[in-house]
C-alpha atoms as a printed R data frame, in Angstrom:
   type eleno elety resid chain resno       x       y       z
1  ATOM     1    CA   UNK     A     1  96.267 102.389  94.536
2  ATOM     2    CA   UNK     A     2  94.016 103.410  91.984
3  ATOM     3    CA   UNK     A     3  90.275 102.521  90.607
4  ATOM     4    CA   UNK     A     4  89.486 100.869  93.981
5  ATOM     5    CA   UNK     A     5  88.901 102.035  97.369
6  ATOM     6    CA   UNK     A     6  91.024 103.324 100.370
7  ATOM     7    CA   UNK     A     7  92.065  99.481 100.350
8  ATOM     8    CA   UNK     A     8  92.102  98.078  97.649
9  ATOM     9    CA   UNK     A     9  92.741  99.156  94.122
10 ATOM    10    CA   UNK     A    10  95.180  99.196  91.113
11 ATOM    11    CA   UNK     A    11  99.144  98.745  91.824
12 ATOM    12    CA   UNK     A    12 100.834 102.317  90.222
13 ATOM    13    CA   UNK     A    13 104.227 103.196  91.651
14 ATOM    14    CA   UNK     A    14 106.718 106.520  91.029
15 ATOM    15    CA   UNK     A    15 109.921 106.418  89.063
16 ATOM    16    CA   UNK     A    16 112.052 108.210  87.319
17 ATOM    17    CA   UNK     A    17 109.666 111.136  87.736
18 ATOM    18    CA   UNK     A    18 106.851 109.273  85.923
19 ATOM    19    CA   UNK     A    19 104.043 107.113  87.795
20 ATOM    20    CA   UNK     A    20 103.426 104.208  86.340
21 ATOM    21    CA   UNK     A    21 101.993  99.908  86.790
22 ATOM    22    CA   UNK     A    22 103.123  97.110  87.388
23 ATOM    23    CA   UNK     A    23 102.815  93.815  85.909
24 ATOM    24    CA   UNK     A    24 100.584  90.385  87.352
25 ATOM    25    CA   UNK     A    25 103.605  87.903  86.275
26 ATOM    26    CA   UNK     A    26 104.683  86.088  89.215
27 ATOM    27    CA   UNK     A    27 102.858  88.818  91.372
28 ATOM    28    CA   UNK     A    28 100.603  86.561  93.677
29 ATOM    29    CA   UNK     A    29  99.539  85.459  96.646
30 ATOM    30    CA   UNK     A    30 102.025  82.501  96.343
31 ATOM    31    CA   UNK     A    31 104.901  85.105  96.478
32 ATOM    32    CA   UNK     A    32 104.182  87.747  99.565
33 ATOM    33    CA   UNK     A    33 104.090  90.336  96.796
34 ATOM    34    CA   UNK     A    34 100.701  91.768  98.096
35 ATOM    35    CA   UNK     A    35 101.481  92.060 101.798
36 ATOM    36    CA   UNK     A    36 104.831  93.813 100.807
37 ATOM    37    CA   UNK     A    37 102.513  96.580  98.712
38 ATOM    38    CA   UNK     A    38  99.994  96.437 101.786
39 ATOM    39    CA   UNK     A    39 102.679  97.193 104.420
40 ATOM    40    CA   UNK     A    40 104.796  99.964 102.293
41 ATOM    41    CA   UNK     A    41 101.342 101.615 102.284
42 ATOM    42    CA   UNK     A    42 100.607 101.329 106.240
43 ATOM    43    CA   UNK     A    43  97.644  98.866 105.605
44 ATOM    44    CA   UNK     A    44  97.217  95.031 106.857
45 ATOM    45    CA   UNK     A    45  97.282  91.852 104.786
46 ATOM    46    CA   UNK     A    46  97.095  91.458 101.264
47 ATOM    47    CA   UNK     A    47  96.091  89.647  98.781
48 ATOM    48    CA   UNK     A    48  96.816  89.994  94.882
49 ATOM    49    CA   UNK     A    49  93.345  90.912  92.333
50 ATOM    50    CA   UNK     A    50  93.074  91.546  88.340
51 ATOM    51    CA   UNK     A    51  92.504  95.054  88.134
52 ATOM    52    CA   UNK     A    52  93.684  94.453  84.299
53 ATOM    53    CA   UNK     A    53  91.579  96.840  82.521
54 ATOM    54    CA   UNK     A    54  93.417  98.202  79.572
55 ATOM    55    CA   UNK     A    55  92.536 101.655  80.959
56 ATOM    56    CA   UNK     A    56  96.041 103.093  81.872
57 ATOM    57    CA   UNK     A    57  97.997 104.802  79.281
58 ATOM    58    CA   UNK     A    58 100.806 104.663  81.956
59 ATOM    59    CA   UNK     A    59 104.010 103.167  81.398
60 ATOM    60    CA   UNK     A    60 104.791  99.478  83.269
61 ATOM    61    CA   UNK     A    61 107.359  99.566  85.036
62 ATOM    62    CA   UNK     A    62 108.134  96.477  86.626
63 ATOM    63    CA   UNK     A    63 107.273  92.622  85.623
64 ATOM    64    CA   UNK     A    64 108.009  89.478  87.005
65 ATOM    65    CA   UNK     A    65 108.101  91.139  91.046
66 ATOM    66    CA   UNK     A    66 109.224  87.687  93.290
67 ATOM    67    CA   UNK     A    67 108.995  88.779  97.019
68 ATOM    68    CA   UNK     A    68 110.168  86.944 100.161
69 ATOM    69    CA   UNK     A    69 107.285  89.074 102.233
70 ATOM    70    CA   UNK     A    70 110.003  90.159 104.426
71 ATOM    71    CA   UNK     A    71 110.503  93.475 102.209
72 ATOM    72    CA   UNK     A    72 109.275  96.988 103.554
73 ATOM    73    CA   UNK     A    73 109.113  98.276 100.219
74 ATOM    74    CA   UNK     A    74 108.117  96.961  96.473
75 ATOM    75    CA   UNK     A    75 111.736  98.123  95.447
76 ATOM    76    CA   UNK     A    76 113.140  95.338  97.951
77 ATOM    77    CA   UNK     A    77 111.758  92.807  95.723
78 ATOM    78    CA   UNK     A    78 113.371  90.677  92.771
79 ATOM    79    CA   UNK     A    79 111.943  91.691  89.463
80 ATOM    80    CA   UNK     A    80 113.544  92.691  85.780
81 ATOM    81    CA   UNK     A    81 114.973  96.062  85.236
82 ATOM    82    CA   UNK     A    82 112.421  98.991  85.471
83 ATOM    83    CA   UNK     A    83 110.588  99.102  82.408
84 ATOM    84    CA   UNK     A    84 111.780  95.469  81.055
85 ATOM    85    CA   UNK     A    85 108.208  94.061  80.386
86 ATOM    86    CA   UNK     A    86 106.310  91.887  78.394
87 ATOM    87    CA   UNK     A    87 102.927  92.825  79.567
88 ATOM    88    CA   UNK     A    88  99.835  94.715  78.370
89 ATOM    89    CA   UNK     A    89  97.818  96.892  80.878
90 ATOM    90    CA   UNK     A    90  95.114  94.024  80.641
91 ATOM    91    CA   UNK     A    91  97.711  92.256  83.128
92 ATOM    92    CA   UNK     A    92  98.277  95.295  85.512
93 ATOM    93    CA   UNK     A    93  98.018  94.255  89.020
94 ATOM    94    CA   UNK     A    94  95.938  94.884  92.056
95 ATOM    95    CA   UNK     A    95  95.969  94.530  95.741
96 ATOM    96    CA   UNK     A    96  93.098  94.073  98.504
97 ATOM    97    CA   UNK     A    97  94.351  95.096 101.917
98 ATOM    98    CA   UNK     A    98  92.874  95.481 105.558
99 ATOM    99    CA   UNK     A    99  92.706  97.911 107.660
């Protein structure tokens, strides 16, 4: 996570060689998304926050990111093809996690 805290931050995840974000559609509370991106990062809970900015000159790779919550890793979860997007970085998304 970056532009947070040890817990809490901006989403930005590695592929293809390139890091990059990911987008706010569908990624919510409603969805488990959060907790997935908590636990793949050895942290508790979850909970999805706007860290939309327009700062990052990073690539997005993924939109539309549906999770179950029973995932171990981001990747697990439903979502277009990597860099399929129709976002701007003032929809990147955010996590706040425990401890």
């Amino acid at each position: 996570m970056v532009d947070g805290s040890e817990t809490s931050g901006r989403i930005e995840i590695y592929y293809d060689g390139v890091w990059g974000t990911i987008c706010n559609d569908i990624f919510d509370n409603n969805d488990n998304g959060p907790r997935v991106v908590c636990r793949q990062l050895g942290l508790s809970g979850g909970r999805e926050e706007w860290f939309g900015s327009g700062a990052s000159s990073l690539p997005i790779h993924l939109d539309n990111i549906d999770c179950t919550g029973e995932e171990e890793r981001l990747t697990e979860c439903l979502s277009n093809e990597w860099g399929d997007n129709n976002c701007s970085h003032f929809e990147d998304a955010g996590v706040v996690c425990g401890m």
